[in-house]
mmCIF file of the N, C-alpha and C atoms, coordinates in Angstrom:
data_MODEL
# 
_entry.id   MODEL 
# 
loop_
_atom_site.group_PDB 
_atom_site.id 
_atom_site.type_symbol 
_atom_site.label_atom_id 
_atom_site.label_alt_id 
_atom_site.label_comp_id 
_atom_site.label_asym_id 
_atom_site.label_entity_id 
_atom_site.label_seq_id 
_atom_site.pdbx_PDB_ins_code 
_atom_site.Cartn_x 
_atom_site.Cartn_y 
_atom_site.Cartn_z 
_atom_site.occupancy 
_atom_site.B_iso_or_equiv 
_atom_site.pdbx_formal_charge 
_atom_site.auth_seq_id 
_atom_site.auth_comp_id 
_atom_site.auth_asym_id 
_atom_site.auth_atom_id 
_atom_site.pdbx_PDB_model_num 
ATOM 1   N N  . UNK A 1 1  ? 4.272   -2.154  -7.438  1.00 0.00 ? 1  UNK A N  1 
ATOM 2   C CA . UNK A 1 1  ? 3.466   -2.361  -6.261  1.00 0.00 ? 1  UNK A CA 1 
ATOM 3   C C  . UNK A 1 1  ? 3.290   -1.037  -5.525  1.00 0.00 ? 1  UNK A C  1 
ATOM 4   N N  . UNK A 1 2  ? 1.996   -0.980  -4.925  1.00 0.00 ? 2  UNK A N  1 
ATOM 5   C CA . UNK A 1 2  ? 1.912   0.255   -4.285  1.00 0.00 ? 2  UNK A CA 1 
ATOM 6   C C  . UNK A 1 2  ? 1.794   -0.020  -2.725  1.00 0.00 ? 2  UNK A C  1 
ATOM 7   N N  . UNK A 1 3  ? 1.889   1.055   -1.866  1.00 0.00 ? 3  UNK A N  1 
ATOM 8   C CA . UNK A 1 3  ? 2.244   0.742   -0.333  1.00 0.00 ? 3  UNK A CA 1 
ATOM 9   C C  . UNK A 1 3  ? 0.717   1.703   0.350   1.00 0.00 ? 3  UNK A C  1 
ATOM 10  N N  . UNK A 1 4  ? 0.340   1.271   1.432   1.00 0.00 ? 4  UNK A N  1 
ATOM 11  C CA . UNK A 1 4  ? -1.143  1.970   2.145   1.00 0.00 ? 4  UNK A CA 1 
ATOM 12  C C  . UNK A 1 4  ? -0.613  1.553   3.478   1.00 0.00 ? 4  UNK A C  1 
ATOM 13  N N  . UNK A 1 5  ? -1.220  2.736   4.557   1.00 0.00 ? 5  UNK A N  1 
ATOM 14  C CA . UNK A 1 5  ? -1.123  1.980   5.534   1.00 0.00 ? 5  UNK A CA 1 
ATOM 15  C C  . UNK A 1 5  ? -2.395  1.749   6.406   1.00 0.00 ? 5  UNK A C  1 
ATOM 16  N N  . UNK A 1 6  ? -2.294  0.884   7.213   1.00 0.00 ? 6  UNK A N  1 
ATOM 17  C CA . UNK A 1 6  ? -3.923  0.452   7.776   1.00 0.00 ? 6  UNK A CA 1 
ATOM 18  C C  . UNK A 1 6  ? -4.055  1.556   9.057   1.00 0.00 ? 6  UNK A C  1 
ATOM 19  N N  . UNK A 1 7  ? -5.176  2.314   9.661   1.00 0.00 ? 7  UNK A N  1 
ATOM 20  C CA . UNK A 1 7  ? -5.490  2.908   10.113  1.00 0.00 ? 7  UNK A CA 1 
ATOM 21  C C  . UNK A 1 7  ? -6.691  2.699   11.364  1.00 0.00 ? 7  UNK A C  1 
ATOM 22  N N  . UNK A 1 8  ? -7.327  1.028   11.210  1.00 0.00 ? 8  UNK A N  1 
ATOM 23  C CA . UNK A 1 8  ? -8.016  0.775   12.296  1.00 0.00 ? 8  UNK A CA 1 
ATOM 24  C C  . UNK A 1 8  ? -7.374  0.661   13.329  1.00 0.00 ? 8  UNK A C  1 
ATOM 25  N N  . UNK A 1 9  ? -8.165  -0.012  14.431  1.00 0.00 ? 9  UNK A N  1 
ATOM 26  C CA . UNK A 1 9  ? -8.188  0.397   15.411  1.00 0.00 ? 9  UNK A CA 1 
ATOM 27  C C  . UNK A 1 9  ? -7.114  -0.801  16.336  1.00 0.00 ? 9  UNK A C  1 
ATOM 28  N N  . UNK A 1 10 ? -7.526  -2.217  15.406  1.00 0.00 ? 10 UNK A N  1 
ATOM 29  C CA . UNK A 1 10 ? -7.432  -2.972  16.252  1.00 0.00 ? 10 UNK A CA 1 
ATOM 30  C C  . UNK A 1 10 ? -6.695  -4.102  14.795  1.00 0.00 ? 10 UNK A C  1 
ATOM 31  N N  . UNK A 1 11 ? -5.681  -5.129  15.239  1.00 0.00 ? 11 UNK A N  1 
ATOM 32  C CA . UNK A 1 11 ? -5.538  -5.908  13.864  1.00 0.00 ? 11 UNK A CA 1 
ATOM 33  C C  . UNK A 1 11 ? -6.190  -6.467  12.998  1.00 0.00 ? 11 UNK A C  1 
ATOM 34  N N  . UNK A 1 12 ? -6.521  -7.009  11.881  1.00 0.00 ? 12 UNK A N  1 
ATOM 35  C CA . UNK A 1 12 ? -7.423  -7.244  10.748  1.00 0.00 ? 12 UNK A CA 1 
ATOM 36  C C  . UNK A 1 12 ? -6.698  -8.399  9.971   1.00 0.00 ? 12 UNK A C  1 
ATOM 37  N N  . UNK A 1 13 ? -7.314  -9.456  9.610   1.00 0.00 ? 13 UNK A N  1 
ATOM 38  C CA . UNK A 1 13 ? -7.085  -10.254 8.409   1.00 0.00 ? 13 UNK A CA 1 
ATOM 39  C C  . UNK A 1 13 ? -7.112  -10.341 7.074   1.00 0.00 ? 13 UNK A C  1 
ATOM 40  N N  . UNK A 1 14 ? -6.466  -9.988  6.493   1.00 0.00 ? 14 UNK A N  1 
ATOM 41  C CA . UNK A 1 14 ? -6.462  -9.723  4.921   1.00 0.00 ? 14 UNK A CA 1 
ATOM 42  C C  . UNK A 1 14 ? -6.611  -10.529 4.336   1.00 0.00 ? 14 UNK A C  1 
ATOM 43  N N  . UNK A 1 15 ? -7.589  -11.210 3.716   1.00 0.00 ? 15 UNK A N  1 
ATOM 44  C CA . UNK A 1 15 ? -7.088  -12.481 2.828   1.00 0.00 ? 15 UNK A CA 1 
ATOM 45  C C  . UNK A 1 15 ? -6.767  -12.219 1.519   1.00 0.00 ? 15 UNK A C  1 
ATOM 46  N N  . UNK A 1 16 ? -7.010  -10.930 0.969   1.00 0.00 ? 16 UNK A N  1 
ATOM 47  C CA . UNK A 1 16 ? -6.548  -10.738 -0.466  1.00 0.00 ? 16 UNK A CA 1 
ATOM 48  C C  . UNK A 1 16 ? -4.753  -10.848 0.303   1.00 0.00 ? 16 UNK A C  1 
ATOM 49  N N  . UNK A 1 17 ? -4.402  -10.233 0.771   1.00 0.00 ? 17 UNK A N  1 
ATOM 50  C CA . UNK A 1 17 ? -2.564  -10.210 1.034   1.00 0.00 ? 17 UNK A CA 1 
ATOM 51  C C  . UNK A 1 17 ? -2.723  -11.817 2.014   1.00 0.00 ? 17 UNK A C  1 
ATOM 52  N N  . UNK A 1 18 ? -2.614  -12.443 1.429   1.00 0.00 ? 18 UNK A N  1 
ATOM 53  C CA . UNK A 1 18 ? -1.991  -13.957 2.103   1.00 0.00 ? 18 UNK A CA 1 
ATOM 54  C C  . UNK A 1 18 ? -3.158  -14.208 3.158   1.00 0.00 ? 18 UNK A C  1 
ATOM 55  N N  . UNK A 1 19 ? -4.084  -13.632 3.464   1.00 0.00 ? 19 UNK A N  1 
ATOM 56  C CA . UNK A 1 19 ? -4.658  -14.117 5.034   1.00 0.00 ? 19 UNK A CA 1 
ATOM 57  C C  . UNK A 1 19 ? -3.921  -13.626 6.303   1.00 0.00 ? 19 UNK A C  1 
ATOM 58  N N  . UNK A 1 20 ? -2.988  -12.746 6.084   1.00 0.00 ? 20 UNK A N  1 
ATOM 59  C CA . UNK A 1 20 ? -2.233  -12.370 6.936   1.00 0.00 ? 20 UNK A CA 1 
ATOM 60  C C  . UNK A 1 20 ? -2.588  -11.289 7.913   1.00 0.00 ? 20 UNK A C  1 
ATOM 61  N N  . UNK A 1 21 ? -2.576  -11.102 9.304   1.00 0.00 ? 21 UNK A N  1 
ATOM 62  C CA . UNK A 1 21 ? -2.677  -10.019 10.139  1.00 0.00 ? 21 UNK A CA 1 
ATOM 63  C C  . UNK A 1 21 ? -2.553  -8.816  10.112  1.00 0.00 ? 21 UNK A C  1 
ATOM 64  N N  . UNK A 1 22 ? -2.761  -7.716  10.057  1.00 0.00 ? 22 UNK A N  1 
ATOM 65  C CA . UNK A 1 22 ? -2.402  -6.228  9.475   1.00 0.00 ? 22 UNK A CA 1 
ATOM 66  C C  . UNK A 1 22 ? -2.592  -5.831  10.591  1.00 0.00 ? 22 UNK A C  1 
ATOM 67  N N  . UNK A 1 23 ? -1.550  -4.956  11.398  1.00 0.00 ? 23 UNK A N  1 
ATOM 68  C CA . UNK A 1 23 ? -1.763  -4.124  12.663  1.00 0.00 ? 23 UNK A CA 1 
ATOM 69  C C  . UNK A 1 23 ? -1.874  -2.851  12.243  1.00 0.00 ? 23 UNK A C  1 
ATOM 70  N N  . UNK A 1 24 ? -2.237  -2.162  13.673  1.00 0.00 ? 24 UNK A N  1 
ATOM 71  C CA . UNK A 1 24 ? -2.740  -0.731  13.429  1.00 0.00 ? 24 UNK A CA 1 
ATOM 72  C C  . UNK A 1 24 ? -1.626  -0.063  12.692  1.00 0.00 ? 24 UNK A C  1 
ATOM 73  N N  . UNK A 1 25 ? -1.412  0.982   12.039  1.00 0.00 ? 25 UNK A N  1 
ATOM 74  C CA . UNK A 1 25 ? -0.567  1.569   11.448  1.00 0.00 ? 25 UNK A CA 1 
ATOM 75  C C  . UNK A 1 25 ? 0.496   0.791   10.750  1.00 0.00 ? 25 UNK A C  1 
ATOM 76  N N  . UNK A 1 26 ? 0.221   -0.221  10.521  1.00 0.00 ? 26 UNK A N  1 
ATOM 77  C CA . UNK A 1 26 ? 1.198   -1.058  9.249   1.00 0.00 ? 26 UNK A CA 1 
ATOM 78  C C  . UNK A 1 26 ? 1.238   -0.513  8.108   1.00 0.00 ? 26 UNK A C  1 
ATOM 79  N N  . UNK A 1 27 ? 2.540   -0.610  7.451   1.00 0.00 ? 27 UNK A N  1 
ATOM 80  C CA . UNK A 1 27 ? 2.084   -0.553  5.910   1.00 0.00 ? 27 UNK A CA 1 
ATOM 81  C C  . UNK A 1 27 ? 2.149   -1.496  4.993   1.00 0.00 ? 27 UNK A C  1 
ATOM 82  N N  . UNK A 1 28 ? 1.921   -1.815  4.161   1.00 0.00 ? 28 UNK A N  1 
ATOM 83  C CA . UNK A 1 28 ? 1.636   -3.300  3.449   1.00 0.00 ? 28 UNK A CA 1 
ATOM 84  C C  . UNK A 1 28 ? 1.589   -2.660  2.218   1.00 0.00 ? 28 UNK A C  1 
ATOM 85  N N  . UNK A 1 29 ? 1.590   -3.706  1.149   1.00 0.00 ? 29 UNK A N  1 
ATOM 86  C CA . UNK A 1 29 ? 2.818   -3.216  0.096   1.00 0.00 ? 29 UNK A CA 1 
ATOM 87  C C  . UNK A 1 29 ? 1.356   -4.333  -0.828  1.00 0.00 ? 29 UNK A C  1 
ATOM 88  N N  . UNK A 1 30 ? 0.605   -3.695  -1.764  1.00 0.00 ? 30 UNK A N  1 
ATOM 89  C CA . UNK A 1 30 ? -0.507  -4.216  -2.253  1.00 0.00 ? 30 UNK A CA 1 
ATOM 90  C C  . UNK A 1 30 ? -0.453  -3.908  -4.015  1.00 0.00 ? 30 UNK A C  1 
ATOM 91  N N  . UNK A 1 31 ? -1.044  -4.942  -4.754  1.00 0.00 ? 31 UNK A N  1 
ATOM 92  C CA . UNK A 1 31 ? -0.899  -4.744  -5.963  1.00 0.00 ? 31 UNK A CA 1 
ATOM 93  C C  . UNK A 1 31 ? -1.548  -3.571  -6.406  1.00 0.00 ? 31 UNK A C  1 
ATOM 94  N N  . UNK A 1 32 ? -0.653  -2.696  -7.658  1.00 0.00 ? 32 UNK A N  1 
ATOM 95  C CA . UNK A 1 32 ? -1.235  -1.932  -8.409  1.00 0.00 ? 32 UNK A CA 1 
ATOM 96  C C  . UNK A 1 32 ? -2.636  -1.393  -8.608  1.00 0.00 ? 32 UNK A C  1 
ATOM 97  N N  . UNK A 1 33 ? -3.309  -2.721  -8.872  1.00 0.00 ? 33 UNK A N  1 
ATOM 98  C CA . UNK A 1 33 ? -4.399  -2.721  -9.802  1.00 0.00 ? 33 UNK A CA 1 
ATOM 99  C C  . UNK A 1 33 ? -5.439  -2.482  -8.362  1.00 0.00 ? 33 UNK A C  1 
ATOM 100 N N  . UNK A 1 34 ? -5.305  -2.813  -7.622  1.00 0.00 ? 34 UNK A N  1 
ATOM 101 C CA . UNK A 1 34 ? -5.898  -3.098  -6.369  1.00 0.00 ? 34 UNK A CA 1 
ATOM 102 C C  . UNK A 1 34 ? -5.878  -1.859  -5.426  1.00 0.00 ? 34 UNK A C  1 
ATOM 103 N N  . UNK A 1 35 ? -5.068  -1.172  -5.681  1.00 0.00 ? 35 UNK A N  1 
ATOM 104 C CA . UNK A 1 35 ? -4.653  0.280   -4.918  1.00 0.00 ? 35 UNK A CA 1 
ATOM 105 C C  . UNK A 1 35 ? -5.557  1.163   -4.684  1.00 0.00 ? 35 UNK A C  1 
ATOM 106 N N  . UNK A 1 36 ? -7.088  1.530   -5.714  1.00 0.00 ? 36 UNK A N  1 
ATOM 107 C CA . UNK A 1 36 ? -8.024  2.513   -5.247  1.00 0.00 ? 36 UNK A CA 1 
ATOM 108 C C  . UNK A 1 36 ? -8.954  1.155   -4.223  1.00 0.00 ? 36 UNK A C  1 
ATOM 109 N N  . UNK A 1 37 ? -9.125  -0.532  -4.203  1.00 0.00 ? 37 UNK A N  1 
ATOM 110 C CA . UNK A 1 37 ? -9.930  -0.620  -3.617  1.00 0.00 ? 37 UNK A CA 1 
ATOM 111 C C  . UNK A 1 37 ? -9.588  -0.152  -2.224  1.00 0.00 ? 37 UNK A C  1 
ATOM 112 N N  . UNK A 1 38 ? -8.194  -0.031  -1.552  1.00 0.00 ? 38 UNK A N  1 
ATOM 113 C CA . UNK A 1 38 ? -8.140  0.040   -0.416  1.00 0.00 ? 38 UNK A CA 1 
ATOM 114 C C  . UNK A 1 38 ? -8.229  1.791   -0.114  1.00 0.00 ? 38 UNK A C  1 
ATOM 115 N N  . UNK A 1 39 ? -7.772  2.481   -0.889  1.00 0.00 ? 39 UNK A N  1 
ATOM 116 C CA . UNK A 1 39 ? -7.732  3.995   -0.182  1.00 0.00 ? 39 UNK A CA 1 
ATOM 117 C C  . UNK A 1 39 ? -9.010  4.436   -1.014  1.00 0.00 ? 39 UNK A C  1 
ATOM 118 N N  . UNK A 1 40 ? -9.855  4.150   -1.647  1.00 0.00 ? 40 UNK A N  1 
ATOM 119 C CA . UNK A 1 40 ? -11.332 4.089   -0.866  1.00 0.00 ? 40 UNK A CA 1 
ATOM 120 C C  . UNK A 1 40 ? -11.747 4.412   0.462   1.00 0.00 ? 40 UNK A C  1 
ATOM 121 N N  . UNK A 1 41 ? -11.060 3.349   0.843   1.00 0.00 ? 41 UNK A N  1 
ATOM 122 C CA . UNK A 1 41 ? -12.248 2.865   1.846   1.00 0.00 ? 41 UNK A CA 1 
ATOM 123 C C  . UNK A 1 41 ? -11.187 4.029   3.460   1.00 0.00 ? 41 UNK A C  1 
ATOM 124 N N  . UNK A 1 42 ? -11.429 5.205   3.049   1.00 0.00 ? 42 UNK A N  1 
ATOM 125 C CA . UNK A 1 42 ? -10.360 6.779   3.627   1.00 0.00 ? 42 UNK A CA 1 
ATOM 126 C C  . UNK A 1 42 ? -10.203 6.328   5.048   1.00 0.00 ? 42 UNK A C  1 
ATOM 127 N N  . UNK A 1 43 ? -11.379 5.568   5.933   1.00 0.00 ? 43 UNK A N  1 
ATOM 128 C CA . UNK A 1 43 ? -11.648 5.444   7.423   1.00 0.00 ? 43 UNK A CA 1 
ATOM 129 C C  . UNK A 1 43 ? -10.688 4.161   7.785   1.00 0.00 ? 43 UNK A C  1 
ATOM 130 N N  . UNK A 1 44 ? -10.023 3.538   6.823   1.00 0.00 ? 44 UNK A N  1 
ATOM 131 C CA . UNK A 1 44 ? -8.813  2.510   7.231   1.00 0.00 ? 44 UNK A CA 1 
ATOM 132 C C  . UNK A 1 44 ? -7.637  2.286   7.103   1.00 0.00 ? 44 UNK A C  1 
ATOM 133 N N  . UNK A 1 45 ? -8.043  2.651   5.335   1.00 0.00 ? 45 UNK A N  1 
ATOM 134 C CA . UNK A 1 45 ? -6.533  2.556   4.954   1.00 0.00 ? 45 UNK A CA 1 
ATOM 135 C C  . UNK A 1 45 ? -6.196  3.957   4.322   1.00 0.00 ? 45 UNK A C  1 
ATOM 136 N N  . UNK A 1 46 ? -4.844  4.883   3.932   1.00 0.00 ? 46 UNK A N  1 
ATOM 137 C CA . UNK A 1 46 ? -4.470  5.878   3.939   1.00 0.00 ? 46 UNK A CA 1 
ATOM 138 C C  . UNK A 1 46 ? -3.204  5.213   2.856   1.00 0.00 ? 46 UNK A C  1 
ATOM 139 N N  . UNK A 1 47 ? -3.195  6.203   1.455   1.00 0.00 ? 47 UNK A N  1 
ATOM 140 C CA . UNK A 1 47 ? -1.937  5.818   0.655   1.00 0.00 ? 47 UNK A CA 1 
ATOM 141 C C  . UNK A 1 47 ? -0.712  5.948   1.670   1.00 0.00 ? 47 UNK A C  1 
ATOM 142 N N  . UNK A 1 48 ? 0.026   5.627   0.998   1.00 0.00 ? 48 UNK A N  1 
ATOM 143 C CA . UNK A 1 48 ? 1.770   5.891   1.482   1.00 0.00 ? 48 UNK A CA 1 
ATOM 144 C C  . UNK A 1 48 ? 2.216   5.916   -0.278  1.00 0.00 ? 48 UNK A C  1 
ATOM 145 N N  . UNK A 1 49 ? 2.462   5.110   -0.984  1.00 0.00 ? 49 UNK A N  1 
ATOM 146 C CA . UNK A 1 49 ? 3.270   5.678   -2.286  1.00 0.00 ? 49 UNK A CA 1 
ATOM 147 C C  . UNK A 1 49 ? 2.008   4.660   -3.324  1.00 0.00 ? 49 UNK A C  1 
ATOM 148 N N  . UNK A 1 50 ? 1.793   5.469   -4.113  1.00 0.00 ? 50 UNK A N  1 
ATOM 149 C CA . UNK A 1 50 ? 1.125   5.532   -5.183  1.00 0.00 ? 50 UNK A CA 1 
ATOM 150 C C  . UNK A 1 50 ? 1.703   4.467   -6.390  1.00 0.00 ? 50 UNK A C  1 
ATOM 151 N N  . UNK A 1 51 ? 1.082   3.767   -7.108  1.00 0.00 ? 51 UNK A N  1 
ATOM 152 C CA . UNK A 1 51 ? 0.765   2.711   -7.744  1.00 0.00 ? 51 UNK A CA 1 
ATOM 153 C C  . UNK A 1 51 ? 1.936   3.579   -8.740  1.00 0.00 ? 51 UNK A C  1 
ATOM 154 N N  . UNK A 1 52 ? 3.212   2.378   -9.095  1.00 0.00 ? 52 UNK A N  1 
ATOM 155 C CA . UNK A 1 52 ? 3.921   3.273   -10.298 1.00 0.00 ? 52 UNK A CA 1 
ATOM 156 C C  . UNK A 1 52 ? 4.908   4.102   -9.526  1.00 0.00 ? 52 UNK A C  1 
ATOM 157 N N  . UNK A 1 53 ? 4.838   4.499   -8.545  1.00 0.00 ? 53 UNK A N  1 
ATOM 158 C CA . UNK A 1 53 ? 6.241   5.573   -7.574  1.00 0.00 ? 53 UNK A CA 1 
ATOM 159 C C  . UNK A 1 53 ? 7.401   4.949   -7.719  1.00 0.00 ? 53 UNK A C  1 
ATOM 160 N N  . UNK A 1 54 ? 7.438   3.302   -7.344  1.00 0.00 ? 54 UNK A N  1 
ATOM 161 C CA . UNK A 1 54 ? 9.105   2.608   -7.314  1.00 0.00 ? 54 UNK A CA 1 
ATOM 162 C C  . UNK A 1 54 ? 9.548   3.110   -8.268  1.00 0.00 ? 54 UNK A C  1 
ATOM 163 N N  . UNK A 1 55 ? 8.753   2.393   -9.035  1.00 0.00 ? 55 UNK A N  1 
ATOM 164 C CA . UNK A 1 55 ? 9.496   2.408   -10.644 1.00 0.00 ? 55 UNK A CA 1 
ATOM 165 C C  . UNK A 1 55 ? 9.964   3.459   -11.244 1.00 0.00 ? 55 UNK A C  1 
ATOM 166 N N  . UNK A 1 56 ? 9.091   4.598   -10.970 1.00 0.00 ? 56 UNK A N  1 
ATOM 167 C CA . UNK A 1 56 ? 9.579   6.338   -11.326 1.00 0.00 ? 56 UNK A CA 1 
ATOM 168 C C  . UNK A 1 56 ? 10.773  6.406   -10.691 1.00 0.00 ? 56 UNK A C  1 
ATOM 169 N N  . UNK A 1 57 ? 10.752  6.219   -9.396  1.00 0.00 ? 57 UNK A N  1 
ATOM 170 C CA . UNK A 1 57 ? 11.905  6.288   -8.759  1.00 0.00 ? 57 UNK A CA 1 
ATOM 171 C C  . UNK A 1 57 ? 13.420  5.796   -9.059  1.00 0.00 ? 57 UNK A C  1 
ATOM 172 N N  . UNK A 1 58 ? 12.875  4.466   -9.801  1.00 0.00 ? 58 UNK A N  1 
ATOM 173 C CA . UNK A 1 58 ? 14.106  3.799   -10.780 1.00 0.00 ? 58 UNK A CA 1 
ATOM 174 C C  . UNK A 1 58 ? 14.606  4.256   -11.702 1.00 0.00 ? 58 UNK A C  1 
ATOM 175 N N  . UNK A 1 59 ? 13.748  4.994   -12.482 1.00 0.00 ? 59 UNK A N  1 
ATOM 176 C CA . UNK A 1 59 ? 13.689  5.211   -13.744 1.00 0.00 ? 59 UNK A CA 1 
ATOM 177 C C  . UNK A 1 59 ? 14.542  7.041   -13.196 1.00 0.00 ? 59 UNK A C  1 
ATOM 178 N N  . UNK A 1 60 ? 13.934  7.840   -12.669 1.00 0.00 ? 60 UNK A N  1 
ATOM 179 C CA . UNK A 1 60 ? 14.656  8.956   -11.854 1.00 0.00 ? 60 UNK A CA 1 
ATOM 180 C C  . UNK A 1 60 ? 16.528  8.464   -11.553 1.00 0.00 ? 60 UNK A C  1 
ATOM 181 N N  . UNK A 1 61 ? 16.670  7.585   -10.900 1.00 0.00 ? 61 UNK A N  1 
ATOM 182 C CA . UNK A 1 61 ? 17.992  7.398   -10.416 1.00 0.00 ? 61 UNK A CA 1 
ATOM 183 C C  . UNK A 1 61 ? 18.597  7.210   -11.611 1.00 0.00 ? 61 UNK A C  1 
ATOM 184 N N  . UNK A 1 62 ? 18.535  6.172   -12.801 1.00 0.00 ? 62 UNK A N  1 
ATOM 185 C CA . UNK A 1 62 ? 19.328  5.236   -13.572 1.00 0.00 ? 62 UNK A CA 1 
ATOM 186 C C  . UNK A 1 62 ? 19.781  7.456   -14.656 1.00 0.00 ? 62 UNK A C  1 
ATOM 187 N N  . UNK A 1 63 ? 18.590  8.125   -14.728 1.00 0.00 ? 63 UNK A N  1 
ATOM 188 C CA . UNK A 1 63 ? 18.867  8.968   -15.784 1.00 0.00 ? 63 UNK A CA 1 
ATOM 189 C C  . UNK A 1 63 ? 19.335  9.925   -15.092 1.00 0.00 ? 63 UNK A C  1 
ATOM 190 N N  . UNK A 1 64 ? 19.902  10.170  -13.635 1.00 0.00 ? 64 UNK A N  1 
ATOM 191 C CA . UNK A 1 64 ? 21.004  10.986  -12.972 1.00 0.00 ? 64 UNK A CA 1 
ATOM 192 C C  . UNK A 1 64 ? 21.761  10.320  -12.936 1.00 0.00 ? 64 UNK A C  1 
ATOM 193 N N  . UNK A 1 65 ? 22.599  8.957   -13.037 1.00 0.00 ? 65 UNK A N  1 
ATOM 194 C CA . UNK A 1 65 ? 23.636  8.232   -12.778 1.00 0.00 ? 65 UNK A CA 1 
ATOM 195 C C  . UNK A 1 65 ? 24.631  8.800   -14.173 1.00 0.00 ? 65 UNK A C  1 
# 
């Protein structure tokens, strides 16, 4: 899963994420596959970690342990 955060002005309804409320500067945690439709769109939403980061990140820890 990848993470974006919202950048308007004012809260917003998502219905791809549940129908749920998104406030200004939230970050919300959105599928993979789905990740360029939102940071597209540069005037709202803004990445935070890139589609594939957790998992690197997993994969990073388990081969320093």
């Amino acid at each position: 899963m990848a993470r974006v955060r919202f950048l308007g002005p004012e809260p917003v309804t998502v219905p791809e994420l549940g129908s749920r409320a998104i406030n200004p500067d939230e970050i919300v945690t959105v599928p993979d596959d789905r990740f360029d439709g939102y940071v597209c769109q540069t005037g709202t939403w803004e990445p935070v970690e890139e589609p594939g980061a957790a998992a690197a990140k997993k994969t990073t820890r388990k081969e320093a342990s």
